[in-house]
C-alpha positions in Angstrom: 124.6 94.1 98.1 125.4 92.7 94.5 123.8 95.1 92.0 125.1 93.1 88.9 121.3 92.9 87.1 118.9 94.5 88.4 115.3 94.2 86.8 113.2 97.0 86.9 108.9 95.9 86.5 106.8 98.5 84.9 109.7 99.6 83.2 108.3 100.9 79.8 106.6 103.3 81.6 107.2 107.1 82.6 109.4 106.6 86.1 110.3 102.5 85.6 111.9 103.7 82.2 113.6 106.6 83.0 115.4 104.7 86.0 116.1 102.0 83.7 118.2 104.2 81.3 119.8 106.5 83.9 121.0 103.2 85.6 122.8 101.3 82.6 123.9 105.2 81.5 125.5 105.4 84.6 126.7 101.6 85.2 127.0 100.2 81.8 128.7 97.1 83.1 125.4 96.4 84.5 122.4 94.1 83.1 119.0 96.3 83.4 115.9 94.4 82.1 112.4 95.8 82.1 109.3 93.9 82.4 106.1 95.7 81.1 102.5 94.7 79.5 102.6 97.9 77.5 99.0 98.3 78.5 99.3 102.1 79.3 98.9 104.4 76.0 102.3 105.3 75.2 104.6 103.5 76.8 105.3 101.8 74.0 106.9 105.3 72.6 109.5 104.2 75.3 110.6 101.1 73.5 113.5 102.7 71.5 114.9 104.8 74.1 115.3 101.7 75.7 116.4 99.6 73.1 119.3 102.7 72.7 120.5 102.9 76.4 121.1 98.8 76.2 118.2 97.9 78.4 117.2 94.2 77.5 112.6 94.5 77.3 110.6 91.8 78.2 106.6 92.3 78.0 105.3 90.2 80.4 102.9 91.5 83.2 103.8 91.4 87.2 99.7 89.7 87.5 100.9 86.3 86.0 103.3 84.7 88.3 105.1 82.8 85.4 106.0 85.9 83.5 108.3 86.9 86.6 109.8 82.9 87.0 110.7 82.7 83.7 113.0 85.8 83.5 116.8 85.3 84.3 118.6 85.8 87.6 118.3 89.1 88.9 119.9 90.9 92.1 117.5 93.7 92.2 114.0 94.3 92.0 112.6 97.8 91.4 109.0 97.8 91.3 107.4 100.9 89.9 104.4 99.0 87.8 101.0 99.7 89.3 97.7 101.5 88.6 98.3 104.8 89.8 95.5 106.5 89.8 93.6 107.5 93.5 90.1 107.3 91.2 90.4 103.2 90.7 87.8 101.5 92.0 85.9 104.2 93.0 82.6 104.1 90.6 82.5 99.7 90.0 84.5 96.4 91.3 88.3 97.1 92.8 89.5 93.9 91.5 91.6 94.9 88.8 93.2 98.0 90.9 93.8 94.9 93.5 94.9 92.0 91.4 97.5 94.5 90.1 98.8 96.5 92.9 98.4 94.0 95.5 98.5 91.0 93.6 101.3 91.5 91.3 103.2 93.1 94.5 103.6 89.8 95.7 104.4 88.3 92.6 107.6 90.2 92.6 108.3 89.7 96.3 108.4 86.3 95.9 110.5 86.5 92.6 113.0 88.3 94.5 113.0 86.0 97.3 113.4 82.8 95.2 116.6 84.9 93.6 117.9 86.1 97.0 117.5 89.8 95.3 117.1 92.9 97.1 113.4 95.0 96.6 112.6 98.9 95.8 109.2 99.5 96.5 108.0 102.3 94.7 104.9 103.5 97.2 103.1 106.7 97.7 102.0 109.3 99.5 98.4 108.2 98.9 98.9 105.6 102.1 98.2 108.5 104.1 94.1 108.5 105.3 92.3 110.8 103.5 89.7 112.2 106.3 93.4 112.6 108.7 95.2 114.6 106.0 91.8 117.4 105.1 91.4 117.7 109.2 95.0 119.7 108.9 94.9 123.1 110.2 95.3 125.6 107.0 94.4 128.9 106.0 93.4 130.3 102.5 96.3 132.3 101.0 95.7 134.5 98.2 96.9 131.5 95.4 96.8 128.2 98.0 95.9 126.7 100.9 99.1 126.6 103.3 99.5 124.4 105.9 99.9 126.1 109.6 102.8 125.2 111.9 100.9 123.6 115.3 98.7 120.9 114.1 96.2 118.5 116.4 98.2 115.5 114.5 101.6 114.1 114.9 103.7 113.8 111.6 102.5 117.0 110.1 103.8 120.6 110.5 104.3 123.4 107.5 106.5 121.7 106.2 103.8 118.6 105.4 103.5 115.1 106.4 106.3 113.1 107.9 106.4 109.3 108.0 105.1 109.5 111.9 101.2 110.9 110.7 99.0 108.2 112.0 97.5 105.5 109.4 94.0 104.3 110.9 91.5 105.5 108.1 90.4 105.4 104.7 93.0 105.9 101.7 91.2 105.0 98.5 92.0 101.3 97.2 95.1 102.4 95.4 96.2 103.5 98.5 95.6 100.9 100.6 97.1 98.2 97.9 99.9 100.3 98.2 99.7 100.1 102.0 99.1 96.8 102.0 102.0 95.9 99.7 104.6 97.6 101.9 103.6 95.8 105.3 103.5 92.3 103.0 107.9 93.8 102.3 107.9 94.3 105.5 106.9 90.7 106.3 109.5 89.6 103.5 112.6 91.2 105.4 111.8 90.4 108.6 111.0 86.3 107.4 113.7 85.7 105.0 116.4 88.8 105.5 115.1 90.4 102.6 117.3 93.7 102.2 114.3 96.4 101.3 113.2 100.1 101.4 110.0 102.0 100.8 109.9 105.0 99.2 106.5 106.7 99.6 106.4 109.5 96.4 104.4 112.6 96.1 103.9 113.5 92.2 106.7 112.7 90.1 106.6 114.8 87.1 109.0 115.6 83.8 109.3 114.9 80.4 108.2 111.3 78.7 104.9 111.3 80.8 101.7 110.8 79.8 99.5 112.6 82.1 95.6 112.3 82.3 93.0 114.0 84.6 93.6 111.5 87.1 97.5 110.9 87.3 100.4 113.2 85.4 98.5 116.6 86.5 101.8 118.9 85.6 102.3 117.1 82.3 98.3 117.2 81.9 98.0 121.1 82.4 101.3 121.7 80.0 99.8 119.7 77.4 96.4 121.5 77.7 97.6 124.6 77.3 100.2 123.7 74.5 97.4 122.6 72.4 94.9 124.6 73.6 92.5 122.3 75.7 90.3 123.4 78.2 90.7 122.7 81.8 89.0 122.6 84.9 89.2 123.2 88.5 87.4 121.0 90.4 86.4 120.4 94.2 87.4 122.6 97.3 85.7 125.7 95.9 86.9 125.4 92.6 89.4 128.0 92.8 92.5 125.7 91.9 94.2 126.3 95.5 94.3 122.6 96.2 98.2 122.2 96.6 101.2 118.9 95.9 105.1 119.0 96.1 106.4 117.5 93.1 109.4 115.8 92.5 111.3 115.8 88.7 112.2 112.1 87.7 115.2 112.7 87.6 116.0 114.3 91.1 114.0 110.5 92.2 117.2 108.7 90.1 119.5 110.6 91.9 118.0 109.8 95.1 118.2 105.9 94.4 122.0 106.3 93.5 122.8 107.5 96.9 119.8 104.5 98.2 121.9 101.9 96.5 125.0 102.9 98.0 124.1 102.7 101.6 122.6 98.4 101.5 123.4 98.6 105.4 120.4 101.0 105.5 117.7 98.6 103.4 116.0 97.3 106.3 112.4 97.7 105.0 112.2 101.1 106.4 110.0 103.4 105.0 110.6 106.8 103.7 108.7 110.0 102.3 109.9 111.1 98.8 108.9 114.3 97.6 109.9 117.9 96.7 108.6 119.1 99.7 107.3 123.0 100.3 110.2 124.3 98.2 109.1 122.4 95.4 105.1 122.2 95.2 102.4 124.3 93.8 98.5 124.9 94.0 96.9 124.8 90.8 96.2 128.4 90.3 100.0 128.8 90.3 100.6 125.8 88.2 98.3 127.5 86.0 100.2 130.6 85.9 104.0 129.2 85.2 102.2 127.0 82.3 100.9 130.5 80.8 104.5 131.6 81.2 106.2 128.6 79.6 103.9 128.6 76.7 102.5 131.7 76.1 99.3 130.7 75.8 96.1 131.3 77.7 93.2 128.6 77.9 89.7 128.6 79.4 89.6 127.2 82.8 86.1 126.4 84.3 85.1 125.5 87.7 83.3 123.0 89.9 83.2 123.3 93.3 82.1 120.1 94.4 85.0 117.6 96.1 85.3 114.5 95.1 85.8 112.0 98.4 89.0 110.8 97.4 90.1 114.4 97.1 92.7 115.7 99.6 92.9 119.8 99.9 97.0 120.3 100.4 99.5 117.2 100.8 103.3 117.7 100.8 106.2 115.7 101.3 108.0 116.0 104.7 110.9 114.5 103.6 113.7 115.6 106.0 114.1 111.8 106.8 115.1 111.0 103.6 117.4 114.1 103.1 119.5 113.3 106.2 120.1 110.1 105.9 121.3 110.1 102.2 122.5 113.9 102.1 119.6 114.6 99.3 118.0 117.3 97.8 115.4 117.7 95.0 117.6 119.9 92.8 114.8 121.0 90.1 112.0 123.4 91.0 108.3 123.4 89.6 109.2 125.9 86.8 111.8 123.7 86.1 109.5 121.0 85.6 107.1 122.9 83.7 109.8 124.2 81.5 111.1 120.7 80.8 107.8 119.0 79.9 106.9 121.8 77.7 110.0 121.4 75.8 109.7 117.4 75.3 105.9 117.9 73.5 107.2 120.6 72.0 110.1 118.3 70.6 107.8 115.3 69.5 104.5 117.4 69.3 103.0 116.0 66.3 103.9 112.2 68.2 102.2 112.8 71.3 99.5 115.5 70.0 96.8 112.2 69.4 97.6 110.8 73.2 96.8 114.1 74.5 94.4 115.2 72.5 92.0 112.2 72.8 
């Protein structure tokens, strides 16, 4: 699999951009070129770290087909642009959420199909049905919900949900554009040979990204306390024991070296990506290890009330993954927590009006 340029689309944001520089850091005989619409509030801070690491920009957007046709050759497609939060489309018309995800998804499968290029799908974990995932068996610990080891469903177990857990039910419209965009790969390799894989995240998390209520939680809750803004817990009692794995960035760039080494493996199969129990935390205890990292204490409210689209403990069973490349997460939640506090802490006065909006 030639790797000469690879191109990577919604690369001015928080995981597209990282990847971009940690690939032409580590292969600087490479072309890496990012295509991005800058439309997300701070990406744009990305510009000069790209700029830095030799990564060409482009701002074009993956939802107009001529913006992708009119870049140069490319060998590799890494598609990490999309709307990523599980809220879109909830309270008015899905459209945008679909155009973009769904649409623009095959805008870049055919761009790498009229180049002959190999595809990354960036997925998630949100393919998973939501009614499926909150019938898990789980008891109430004294800081989270933990899963128990005999479940009614195949694909789940303590140590979470495994690529095998059954897909018939509701997912939110991000997650079934998701879905959908990954059996339309699927299609791709088996048509035209496409080589392909699908990694299905958790919650990537670490320094650069810009997190809101809906999507960047650990980022959201350092940056709350750092400048002293309430939070909330909301849904399943409101007592913050709602739990995710997490995964750092950069532990997902490490991943997609030993990904890229193995092309006899990019068959379109899919693949759970995540921290897994090791790494993963209710929010109660991400609470706590934010009070540690910054010293500071904030008020955190309550509402009980769970919003549909709200799924009581999800983590990564990613023992697929970890076989078959020999890979491990290697940075824990404190880790994480330790490393975004340090990057607002570094450009604080930069990022204090995007987080404090």
């Amino acid at each position: 699999m030639n790797l000469d340029r690879i191109l990577v689309t919604g690369g001015a944001g928080f995981v597209g951009s990282h990847l971009a520089q940690r690939l032409k850091q580590e292969h600087p005989d490479r072309e890496v070129l990012v295509l991005d619409n800058l439309l997300r509030r701070g990406s744009e801070l990305n510009l000069p770290k790209l700029r830095e690491a030799g990564v060409v920009f482009v701002h074009g957007d993956i939802r107009c087909r001529e913006d992708l046709a009119n870049l140069p050759p490319f060998d590799l497609l890494i598609e990490c642009s999309a709307e990523p939060s599980v809220h879109a489309g909830q309270s008015g018309s899905p459209l945008g959420l679909i155009n973009l995800n769904l649409g623009g998804t095959v805008h870049c499968l055919e761009a790498a199909r009229e180049r002959g290029a190999a595809l990354l799908f960036l997925s998630t974990s949100r393919v998973y049905p939501i009614a499926a995932l909150n019938a898990a068996r789980v008891h109430e610990g004294e800081t989270r919900f933990v899963l128990e080891e005999e479940q009614d469903l195949p694909g789940l177990s303590a140590e979470g949900t495994s690529e095998a857990f059954p897909l018939e039910g509701a997912r939110s419209f991000y997650g079934s554009t998701k879905l959908a965009g990954e059996l339309l790969l699927q299609e791709y390799v088996f048509s035209f040979g496409m080589p392909a894989l699908i990694n299905r995240c958790g919650v990537l998390a670490g320094p650069g990204q810009m997190g809101k209520v809906d999507q960047g939680v650990v980022t959201l809750w350092v940056a709350r306390h750092i400048f002293g803004i309430p939070l909330q817990y909301t849904g399943w009692g409101g007592k913050g024991k709602q739990v995710r794995d997490m995964l750092h960035v950069e532990d997902l760039f490490q991943l997609l070296q030993k990904q890229l080494a193995r092309p006899e493996l990019w068959d379109g199969r899919v693949y759970n990506v995540g921290g897994g129990l090791e790494v993963s935390a209710s929010l109660l205890e991400l609470t706590g290890l934010c009070r540690q990292a910054t010293g500071k204490e904030i008020p955190i409210g309550s509402s009980p009330k769970t919003n549909p689209v709200d799924v009581r403990i999800y983590l990564s069973d990613a023992r697929r993954v970890r076989e078959e490349f020999d890979w491990s997460p290697q940075h824990s939640v404190r880790d994480i927590v330790t490393a975004i506090r340090d990057w607002i802490e570094e450009n604080r006065e930069e990022l204090r009006p995007i987080f404090c909006s």
